[in-house]
N, C-alpha and C positions, 0 to 999 in steps of 0.2 A: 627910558625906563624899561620897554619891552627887549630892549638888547638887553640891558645890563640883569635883566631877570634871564634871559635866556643864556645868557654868557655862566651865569649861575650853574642854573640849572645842569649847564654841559661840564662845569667844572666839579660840582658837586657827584656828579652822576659814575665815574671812576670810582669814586671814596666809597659809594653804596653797595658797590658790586665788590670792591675789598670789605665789607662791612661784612654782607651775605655770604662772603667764603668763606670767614672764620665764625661765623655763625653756624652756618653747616656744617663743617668739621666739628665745632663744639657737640653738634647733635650726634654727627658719628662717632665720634667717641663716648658720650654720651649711653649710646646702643649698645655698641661692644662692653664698659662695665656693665650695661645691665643683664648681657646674656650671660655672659660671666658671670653674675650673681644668681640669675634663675640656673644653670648649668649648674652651680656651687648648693646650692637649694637644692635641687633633683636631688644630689650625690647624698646630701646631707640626710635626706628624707629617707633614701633605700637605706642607708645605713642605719638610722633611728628605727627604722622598720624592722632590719633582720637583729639591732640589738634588741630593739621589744621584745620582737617574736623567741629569742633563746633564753632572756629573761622569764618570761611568761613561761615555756615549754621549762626550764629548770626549776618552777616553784609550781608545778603541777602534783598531782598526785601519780604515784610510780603508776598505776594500774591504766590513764590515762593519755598519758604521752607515748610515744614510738620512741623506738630504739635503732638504729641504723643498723642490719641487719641482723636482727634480733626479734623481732616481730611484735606484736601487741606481748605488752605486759600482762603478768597473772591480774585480772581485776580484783577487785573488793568482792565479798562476799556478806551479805546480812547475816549476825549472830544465831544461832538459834538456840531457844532457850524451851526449859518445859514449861508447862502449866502455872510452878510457882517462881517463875524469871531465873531460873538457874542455870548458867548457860552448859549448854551443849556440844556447841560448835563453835569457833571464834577464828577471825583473822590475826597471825604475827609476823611481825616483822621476820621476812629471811633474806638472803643473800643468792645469787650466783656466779655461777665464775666462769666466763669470758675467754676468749683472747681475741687477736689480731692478727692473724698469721704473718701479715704483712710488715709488721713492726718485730719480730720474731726473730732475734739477730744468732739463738744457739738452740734449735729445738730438742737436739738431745739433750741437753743442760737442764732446760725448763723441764720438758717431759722429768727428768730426775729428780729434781728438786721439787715439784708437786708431786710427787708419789713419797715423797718425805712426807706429808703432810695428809694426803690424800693414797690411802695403797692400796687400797678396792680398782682406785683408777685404770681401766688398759690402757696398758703401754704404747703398742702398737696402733691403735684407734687414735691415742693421743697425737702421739706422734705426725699419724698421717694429716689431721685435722690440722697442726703446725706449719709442715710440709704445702700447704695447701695452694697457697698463694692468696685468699680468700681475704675480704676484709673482718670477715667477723667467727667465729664459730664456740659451739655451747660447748663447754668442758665440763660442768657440774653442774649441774641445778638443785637446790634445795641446799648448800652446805652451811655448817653452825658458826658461829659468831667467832669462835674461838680459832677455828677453820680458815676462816678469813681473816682475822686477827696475825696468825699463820706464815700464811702466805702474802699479804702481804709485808712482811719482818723477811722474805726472801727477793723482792727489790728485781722480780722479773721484769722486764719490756714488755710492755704487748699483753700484758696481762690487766683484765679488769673486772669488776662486780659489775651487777645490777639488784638493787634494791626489790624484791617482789613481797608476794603474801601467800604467805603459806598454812593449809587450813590444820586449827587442832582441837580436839575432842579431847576436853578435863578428862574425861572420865573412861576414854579407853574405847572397851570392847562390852562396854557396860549395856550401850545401845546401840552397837554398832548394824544390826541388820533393820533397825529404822533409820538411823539417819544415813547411812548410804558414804560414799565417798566422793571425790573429786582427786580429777586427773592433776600430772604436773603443769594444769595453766588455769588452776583452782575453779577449774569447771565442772559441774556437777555428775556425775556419771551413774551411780544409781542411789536408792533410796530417796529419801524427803530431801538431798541435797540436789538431785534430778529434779524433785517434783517443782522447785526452788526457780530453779533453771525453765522450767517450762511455763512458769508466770509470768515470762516476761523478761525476768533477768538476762539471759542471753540474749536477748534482742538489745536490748539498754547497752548491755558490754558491745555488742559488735557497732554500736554507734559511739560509741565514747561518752556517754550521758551518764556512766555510773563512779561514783566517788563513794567514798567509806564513807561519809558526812552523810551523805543525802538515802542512807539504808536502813530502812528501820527493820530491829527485831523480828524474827520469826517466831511464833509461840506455837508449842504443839502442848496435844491434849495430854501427855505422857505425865506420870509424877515420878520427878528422878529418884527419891526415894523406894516408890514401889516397883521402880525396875533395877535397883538395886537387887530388893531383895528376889522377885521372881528370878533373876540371872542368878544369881547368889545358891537357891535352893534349886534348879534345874543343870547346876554345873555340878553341884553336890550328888544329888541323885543319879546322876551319869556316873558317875564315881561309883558309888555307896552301891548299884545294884548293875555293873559294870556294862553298860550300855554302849549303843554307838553314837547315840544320840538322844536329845531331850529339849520340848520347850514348853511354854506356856503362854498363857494370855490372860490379862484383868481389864474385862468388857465392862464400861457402863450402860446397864440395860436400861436407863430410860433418856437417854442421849446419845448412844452408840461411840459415846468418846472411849478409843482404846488408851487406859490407862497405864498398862504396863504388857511388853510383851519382848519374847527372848528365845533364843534359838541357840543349842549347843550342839557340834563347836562352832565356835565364831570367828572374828577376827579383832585384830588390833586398826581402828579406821588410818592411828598414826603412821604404820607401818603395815600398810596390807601386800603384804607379800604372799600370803596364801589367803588371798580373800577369794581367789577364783577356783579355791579345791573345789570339788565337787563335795565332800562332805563338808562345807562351809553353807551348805545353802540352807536359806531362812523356812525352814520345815513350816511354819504357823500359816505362810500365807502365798509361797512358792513350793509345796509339796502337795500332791495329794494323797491320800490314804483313803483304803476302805478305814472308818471308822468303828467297827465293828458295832458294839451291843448297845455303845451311847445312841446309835440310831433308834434301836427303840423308845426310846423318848417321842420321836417323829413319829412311829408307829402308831404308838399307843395315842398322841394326841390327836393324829389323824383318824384314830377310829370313833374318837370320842366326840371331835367337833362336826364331824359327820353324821353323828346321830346314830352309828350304827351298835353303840355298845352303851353304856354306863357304869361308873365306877362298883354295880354291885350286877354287872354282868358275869358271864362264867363261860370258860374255853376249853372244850377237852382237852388235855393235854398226857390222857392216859398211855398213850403209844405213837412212837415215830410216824411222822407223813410221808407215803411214799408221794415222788411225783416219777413217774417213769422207769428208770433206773436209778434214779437218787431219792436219798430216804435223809428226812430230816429230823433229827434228833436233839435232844437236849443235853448241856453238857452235866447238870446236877436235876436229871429226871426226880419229878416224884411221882412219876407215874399216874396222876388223878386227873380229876375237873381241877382248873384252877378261877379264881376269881380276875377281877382285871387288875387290883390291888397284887395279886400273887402273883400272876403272870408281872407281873412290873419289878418285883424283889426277886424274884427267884431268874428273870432272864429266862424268860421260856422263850423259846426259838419255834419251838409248836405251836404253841397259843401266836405269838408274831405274825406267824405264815398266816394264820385262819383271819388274822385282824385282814390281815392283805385281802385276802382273799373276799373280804365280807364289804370292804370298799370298791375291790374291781380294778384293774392293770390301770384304765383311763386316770382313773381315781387317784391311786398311788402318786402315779408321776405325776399328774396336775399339781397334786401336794406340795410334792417335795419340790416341782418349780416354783409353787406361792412362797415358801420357804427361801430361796433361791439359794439350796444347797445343789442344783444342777445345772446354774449361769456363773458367767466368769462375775466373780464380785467386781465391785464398783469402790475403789478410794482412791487416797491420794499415793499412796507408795506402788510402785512401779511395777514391782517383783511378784506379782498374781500369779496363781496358776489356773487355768480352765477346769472346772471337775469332768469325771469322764462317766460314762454312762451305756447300758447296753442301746445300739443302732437300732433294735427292735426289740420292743418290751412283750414277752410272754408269762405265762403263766408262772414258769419257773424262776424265770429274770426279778418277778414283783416278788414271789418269796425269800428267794435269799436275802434280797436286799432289804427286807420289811427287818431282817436280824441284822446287817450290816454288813453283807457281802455283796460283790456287781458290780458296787458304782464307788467311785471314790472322790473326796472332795477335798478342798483344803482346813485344817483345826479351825482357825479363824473363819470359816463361814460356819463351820458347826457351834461356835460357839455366839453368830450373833445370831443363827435360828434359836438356838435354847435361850437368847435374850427375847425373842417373843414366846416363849411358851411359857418366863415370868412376870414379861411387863404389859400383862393383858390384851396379849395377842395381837403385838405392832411390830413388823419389821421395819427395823430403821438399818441405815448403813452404814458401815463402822466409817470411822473418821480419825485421824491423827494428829484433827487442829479441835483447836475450842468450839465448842459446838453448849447454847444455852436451849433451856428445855425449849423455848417456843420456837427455834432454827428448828428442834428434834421433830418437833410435831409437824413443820412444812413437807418434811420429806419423808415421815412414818405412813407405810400402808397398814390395814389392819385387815390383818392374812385370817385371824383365829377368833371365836369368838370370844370375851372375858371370860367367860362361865370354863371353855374348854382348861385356861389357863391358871385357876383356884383349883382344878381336881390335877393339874400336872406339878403345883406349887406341893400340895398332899402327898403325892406319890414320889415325889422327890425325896422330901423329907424322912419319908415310912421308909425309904432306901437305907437312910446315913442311918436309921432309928435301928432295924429291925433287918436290912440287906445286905448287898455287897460295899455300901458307903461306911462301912462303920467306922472305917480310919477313916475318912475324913472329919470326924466331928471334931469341934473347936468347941470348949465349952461357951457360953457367952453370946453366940453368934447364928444356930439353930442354923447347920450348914445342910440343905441335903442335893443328891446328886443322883446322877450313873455313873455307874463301868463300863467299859468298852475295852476286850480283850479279845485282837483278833491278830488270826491266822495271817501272815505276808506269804503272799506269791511269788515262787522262785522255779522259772522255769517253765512258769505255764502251771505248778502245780501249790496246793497250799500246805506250807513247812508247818510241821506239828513244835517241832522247836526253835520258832521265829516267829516274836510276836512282835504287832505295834498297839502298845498298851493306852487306854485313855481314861480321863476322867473329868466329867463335866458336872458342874457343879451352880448353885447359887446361894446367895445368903445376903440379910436374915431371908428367911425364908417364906416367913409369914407376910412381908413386905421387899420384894429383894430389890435389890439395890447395885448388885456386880456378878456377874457372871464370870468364873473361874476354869479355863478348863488347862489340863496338863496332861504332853503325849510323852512316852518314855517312847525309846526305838529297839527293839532286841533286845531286854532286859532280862537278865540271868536271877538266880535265886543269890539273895543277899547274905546268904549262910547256906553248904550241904541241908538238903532236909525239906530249904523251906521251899515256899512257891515263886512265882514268877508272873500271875495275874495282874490285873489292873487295882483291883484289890488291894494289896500289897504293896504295890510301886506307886501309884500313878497315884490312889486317893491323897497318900501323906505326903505328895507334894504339894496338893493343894493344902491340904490342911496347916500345912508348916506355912503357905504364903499367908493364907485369911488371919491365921495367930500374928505372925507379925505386921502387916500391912494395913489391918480393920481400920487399926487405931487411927494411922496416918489418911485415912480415908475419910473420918468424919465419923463410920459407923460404931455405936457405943454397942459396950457387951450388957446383957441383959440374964443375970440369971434368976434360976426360981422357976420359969417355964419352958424348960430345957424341951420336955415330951406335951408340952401344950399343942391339943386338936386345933387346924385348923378346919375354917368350914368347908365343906366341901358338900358339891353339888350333887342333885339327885338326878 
């Protein structure tokens, strides 16, 4: 038995080791399909990958994706619209145009045949960019639908679009020195479309995080209507009393929301091609001017809230003040005492100096810094100017400037100090976004006493009633104001026939509600004969704004108490 098991075993033992060989070959082969399979897998995988990836990069947003050398696309930009959703600002659909130099088989050909379509085009510039060897280079940026439609119906090589967004303002040149412009890669460059860009936005764009979808609206405190009309009436009156320039502003005095404000000339935001004139610049809030006689409004309520006068005080104003070798006079002397009431309509320049004088050099400018007619304003648009001021305040420095000569500020801060001398003596800071009264009160200082500001609401009024305001009246509306008609320095010295004219205003007046002021720039006599004061020029442009504007304001007209007293303080 033990043989014939063994005799087994030795015979079987051959067959096992043939068994184990095709066994292990089945396993090698085995191995090699499956690396072949994971190898076929890999390939499969990069290629699922890079088709995702140009599926995904092709149904992206143009502003989003890269271009092969082309660079980031113009991104998305948020709408901006006014106060009542009206837009402003908007992104469209545009085009640009491309080539490839490298695919480029006739560059004079092309070069000629886009100049069929495109003839602004240079030639030679074209050409070279052809020439180049390059894979990519820009030949137009921004061209029309119709443009592109165009060219491609001429079936070039190597020629191609890219989709971008291109920024457009409905409305022109309407607001143009608020809302500002953007460059050719729809980035904000100045005004609210800067101020836009520095929220945040350009950081969002240089990360890839911004898409037209995920942008909500901008609202500013503007109402397109009422900067219709003040552009409307300040382009007129440049015209009408042949000026070199002219603007205005409609302040709310008890929120500081600037509601409407315009500057002529201007520009076209679509087409700014002479936006960078020099006579293009936003006068309200990037110029400064002495503001001549509207300063005595400050004057006057600086002597008032100081205690050092009251509205039934009295100022010699019988004969010129000398100071040294300069003598201050009046331009429609009456020779007497005046009261503080007459001193205010008559624009005494005499009685001014003495107010100065009765406050004290410290005194003055402390004021007019409470005021901050002498700090760089504080908002959202870009385009401020510094006011200027003498280095060292003397005797003489605090009189002129008590009548509006010395220092110079920008219209838009003169017009939000005279928002505190009618909304009960609060400076607040102008704004160009929504701003509701209890935001107003966070950030309102209260510069003036109330009491100061009832006896300035009074002498405003007796202005439009009985002074130089009289073309301003609006029936309905009980407007009143100052003049401000002063001397421009040319050369170091002051032109007797070169003025910058003003007028600053509020209404109603018993309760006011909007602050009004409008600068003419060199304005001529509007017929042989007549005048050329602020008077004349500057009041009826406000008047012509509050007539049409009130309405769309909210404010009702009210007559019957056209010459009704207010109270005023003892």
């Amino acid at each position: 038995m033990k043989r014939w098991l063994k005799a087994g075993i030795a015979r079987t033992k051959p067959h096992a080791e043939a068994q184990g060989i095709v066994v292990e070959g089945r396993r090698k082969a085995n191995g090699g399909r499956s690396r072949v399979f994971i190898t076929m897998a890999v390939f499969f995988g990069i290629y699922a990958t890079i088709t995702g990836r140009l599926v995904y990069l092709g149904m992206q947003e143009p502003e989003t994706g890269q271009f092969f050398g082309g660079g980031r696309m113009a991104a998305s930009r948020p709408d901006i619209l006014d106060r009542n959703g009206q837009v402003l600002a908007t992104d469209i659909k545009s085009a640009s145009l491309f080539a490839e130099p490298r695919r480029i088989v006739d560059p004079d050909e092309a070069v000629e045949l886009l100049s069929t379509v495109l003839p602004s085009l240079d030639y030679e510039q074209t050409y070279r960019k052809l020439t180049s060897g390059s894979g990519f280079a820009w030949l137009k940026r921004e061209i029309t639908p119709r443009q592109q439609n165009e060219i491609l119906q001429l079936g070039i090589p190597g020629i191609g679009f890219r989709p971008e967004k291109r920024r457009f303002y409905p409305g022109g040149p309407t607001a143009s020195h608020i809302l500002g412009l953007v460059n050719i890669d729809n980035e904000g460059i100045a005004g609210m479309e800067k101020y836009v860009d520095g929220q945040g936005l350009a950081d969002l764009r240089a990360t890839g995080l911004v898409s037209a979808s995920s942008l909500a609206p901008v609202n500013l405190s503007i109402d397109l209507r009422v900067q219709h009309i003040v552009r409307d009436e300040i382009a007129t009156a440049m015209e009408r009393y042949h000026a070199i320039a002219a603007g205005a502003v409609v302040l709310n005095v008890n929120t500081g929301e600037i509601m409407a404000m315009a500057s002529v000339p201007d520009f076209d935001p679509n087409n700014p091609f002479n936006a960078h004139e020099k006579d293009r610049l936003n006068r309200m809030s990037a110029g400064v001017y002495e503001m001549g006689s509207t300063v005595k409004s400050f004057t006057t309520a600086m002597v008032l809230d100081a205690g050092k006068a009251t509205l039934t005080s009295s100022y010699d104003a019988s004969r010129p003040l000398s100071m040294g070798r300069f003598t201050i006079r009046d331009f429609h002397g009456k020779g007497r005492v005046l009261t503080v009431p007459e001193v205010f309509i008559y624009s005494s320049n005499i009685a001014s100096a003495r107010m100065a004088m009765d406050v004290g050099i410290a005194g003055h400018r402390e004021f007019l810094h409470r005021l901050g007619l002498l700090d760089r304003m504080q908002t959202e648009l870009p385009e401020v100017a510094s006011p200027t001021e003498p280095k060292e305040w003397k005797q003489l420095n605090s009189i002129t400037i008590s009548f509006g000569h010395g220092f110079a500020t920008t219209p838009l801060q003169t017009a939000v100090a005279a928002a505190a001398l009618m909304n009960g003596g609060k400076l607040i800071p102008p704004t160009f976004l929504p701003r509701t009264q209890a935001e107003a009160d966070e950030v309102a200082v209260q510069v003036l006493n109330p009491r100061t500001t009832m006896d300035m609401r009074y002498l405003y009024r007796l202005n439009a009633e009985k002074g130089s305001g009289k073309r301003a009246e609006v029936p309905g509306y009980r407007v009143g104001g100052k003049t401000g008609t002063a001397e421009k320095v040319v050369n170091g010295r002051y032109a007797k026939d070169k003025r910058f004219n003003a007028f600053l205003a509020a209404f109603p007046i018993e309760n006011p509600q909007y602050v009004v002021l409008s600068v003419i720039d060199e304005p001529k006599p509007e017929k042989p004969g007549m005048g050329a004061t602020a008077g004349s020029n500057a009041a009826p442009i406000v008047a012509n704004i509050i007539r049409r504007s009130a309405p769309l304001l909210g404010v009702k007209p009210e007559f019957g108490h056209e010459s009704g007293a207010l109270l005023v303080s003892n």
